[in-house]
C-alpha positions in Angstrom: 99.3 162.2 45.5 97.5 163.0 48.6 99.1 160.6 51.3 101.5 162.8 52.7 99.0 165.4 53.1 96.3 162.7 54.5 99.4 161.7 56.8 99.7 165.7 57.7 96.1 166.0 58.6 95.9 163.0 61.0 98.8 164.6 62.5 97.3 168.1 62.9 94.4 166.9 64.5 93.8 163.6 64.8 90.6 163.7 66.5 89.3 165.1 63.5 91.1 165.3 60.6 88.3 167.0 58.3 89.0 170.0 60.8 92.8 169.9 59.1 93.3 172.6 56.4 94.1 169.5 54.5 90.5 168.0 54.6 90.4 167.7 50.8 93.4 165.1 50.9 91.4 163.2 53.9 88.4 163.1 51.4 90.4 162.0 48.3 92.3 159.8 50.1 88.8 158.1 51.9 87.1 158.3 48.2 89.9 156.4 46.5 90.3 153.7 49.2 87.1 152.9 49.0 87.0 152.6 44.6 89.9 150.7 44.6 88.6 148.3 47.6 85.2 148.1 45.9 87.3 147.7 42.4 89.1 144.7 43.5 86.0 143.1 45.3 84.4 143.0 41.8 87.6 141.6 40.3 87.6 139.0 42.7 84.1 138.1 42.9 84.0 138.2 38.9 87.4 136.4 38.6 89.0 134.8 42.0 91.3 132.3 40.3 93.1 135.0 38.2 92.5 137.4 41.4 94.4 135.3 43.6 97.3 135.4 41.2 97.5 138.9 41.7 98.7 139.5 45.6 100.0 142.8 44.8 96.4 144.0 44.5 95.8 142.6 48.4 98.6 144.6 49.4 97.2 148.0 48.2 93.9 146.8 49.5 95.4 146.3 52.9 97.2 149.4 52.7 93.2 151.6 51.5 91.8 149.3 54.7 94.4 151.0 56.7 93.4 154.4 56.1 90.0 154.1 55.7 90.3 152.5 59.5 92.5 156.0 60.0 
């Protein structure tokens, strides 16, 4: 819901995006990265064998590391 606006803030300013008037995406964006990269940590700490099955979780990981690193 918020990635295009995320994507609209890094262009704005992409010094500092919580300048942007679209700081609350940057935030939501940033908060849910980090619950779903903590989320599938647990999984896979708790569960690696059925966790490796599952590479379309590493994807969307990738993709959270990607912003967060944003």
């Amino acid at each position: 819901m918020h990635r295009g606006f995320f994507a609209r803030a890094l262009e704005d300013s992409p010094a500092d995006p919580l300048s942007s008037k679209y700081s609350q995406s940057v935030l939501s964006a940033s908060m849910s990265a980090c619950t779903f990269i903590a989320l599938i940590e647990s999984l896979f700490s708790k569960h690696p064998r059925l966790a490796e099955r599952m590479w379309f979780f590493f994807t969307h990981v990738f993709s959270c590391a990607v912003s967060r690193a944003s």
